[in-house]
C-alpha positions as CSV (number, residue, x, y, z in Angstrom):
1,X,0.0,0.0,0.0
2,X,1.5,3.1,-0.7
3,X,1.7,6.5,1.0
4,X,-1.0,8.1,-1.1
5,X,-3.8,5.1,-0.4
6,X,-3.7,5.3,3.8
7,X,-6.8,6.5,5.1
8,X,-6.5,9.8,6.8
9,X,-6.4,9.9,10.3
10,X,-9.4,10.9,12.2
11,X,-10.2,11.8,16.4
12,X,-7.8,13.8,18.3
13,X,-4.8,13.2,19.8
14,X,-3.9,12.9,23.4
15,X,-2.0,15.9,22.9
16,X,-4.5,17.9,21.7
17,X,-7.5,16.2,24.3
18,X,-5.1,17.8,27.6
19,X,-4.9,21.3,26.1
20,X,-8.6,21.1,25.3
21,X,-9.2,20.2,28.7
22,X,-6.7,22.9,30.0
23,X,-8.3,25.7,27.9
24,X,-11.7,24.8,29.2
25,X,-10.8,24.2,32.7
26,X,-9.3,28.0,32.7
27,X,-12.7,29.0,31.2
28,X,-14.5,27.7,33.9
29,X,-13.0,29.2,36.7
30,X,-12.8,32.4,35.2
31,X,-16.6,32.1,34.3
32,X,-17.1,30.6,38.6
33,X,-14.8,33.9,39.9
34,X,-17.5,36.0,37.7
35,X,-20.5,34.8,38.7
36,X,-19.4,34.6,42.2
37,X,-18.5,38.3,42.5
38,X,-21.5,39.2,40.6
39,X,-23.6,40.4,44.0
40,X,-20.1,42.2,44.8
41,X,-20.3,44.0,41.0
42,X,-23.5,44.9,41.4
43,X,-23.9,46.2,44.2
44,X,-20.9,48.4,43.4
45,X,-22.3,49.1,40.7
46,X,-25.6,50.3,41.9
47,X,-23.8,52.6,44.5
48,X,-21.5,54.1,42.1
49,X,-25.1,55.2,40.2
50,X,-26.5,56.8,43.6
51,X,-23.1,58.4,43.7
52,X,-23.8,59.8,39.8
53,X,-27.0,60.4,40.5
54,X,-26.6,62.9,43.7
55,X,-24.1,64.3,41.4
56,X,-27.3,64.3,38.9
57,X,-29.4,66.1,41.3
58,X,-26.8,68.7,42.3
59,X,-26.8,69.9,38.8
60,X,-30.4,70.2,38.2
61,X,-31.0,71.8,41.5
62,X,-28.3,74.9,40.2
63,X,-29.5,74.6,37.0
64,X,-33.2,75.4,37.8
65,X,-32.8,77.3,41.0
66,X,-34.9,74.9,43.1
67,X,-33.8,73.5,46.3
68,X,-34.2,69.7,45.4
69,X,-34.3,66.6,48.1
70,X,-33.0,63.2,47.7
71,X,-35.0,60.8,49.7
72,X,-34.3,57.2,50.9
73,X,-38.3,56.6,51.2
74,X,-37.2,52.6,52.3
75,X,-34.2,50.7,52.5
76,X,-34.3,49.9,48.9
77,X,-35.9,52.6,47.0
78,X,-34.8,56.7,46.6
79,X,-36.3,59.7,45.0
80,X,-36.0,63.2,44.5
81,X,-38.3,65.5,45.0
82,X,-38.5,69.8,45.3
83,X,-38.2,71.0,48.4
84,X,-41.0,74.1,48.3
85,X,-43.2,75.6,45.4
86,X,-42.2,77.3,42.8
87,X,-44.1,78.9,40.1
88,X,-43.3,78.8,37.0
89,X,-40.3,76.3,37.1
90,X,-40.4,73.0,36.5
91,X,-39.8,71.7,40.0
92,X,-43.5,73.7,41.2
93,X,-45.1,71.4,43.4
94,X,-43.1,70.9,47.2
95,X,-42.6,66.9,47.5
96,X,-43.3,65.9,43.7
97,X,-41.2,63.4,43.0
98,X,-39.5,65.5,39.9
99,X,-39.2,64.4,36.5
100,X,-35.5,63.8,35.5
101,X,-34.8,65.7,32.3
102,X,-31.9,62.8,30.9
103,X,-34.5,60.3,30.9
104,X,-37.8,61.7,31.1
105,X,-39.5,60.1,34.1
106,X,-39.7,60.4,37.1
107,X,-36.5,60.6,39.3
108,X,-36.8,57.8,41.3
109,X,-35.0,54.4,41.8
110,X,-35.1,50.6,43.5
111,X,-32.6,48.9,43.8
112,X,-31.6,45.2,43.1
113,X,-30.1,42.0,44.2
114,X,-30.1,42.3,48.1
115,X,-28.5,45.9,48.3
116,X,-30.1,48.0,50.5
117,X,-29.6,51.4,52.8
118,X,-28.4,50.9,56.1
119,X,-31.0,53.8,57.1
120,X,-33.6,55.8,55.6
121,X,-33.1,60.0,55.8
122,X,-32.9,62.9,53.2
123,X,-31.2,65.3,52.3
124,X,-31.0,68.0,49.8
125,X,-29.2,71.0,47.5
126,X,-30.3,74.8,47.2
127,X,-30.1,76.6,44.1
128,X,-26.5,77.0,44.4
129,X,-25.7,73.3,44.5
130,X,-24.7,73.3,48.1
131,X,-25.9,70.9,50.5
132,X,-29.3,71.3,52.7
133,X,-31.3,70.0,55.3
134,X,-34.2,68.8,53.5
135,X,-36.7,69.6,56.2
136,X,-35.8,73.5,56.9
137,X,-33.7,74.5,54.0
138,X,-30.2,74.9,56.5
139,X,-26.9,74.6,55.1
140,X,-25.6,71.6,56.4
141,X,-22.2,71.6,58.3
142,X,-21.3,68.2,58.6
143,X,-20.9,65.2,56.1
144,X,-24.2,63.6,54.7
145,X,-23.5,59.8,54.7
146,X,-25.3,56.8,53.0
147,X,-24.3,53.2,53.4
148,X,-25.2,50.5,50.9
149,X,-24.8,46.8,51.9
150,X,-25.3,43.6,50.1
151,X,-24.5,40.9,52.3
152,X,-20.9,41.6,53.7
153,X,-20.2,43.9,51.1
154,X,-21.2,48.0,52.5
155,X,-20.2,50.8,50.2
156,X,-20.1,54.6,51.5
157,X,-21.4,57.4,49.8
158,X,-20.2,60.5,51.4
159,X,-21.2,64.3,50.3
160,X,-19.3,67.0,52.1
161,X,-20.9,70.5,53.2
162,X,-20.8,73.6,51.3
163,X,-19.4,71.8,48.1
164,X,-21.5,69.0,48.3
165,X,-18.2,67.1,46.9
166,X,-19.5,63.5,46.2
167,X,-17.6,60.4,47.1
168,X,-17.9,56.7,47.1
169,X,-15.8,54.4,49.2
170,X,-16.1,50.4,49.7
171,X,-15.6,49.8,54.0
């Protein structure tokens, strides 16, 4: 029988069975690590968009001259809402929950897989973008804190007086 009359070889090597395996078997735990951490992702996900969206409401409250409130109504679920009437603007009605221009509905949010507020308060901007007391209207002089836990996992959200600088920090 000559060279050009053997059957070609079919199947895989041994060789090429372990690197298979290897290849998949690195998959795997890189898919396992993922879905693992997911919880941690998204919960630090979800407070880096409460960080954004203070940020958010600081910016609409100087850009329309309203003093604005951000509310944590229950451990999972936030708003914002004007502080007093106004006429003519379109924060006008004192506790409406506003409607957020970048997305047009309301400005409010829940959020998701187990995360949740370690307590429920508010707090607020004046038209200048500085930090109030969303009862009386007061400039606040301390640091307005909101913690964000999911399962072991707490993230801080800290905005400072008078700037209203807005930071995020996991504990």
């Amino acid at each position: 029988m000559s060279s050009m009359e053997r059957k070609t070889q079919q199947g895989m090597t041994l060789v090429e069975l372990v690197i298979i395996i290897v290849v998949l078997s690195i998959l795997v735990s890189i898919a396992s690590v993922r879905l693992n951490n997911s919880a941690a992702m998204t919960t630090a996900h979800q407070a880096d968009l409460f960080a954004s969206q203070i940020r958010h409401l600081q910016s609409l409250a100087t850009n329309w001259g309203c003093e604005l409130n951000l509310n944590i109504t229950t451990t999972i679920n936030y708003t914002a809402t004007s502080r007093v009437n106004y006429v003519g603007k379109v924060c006008n009605t004192a506790g409406a929950i506003i409607q957020d221009p970048s997305t047009s509905s309301p400005f409010s949010n829940t959020l998701t897989d187990s995360a949740q507020f370690t307590a429920i308060k508010s707090m607020g901007f004046d038209g200048l973008g500085r930090p109030i007391n969303a009862a009386t209207g007061v400039l606040l002089s301390a640091d307005t804190i909101f913690d964000m836990t999911a399962g072991d996992i707490t993230w801080r959200v800290t905005v400072l007086p008078i700037s209203g600088f807005v930071s995020l920090v996991k504990l």
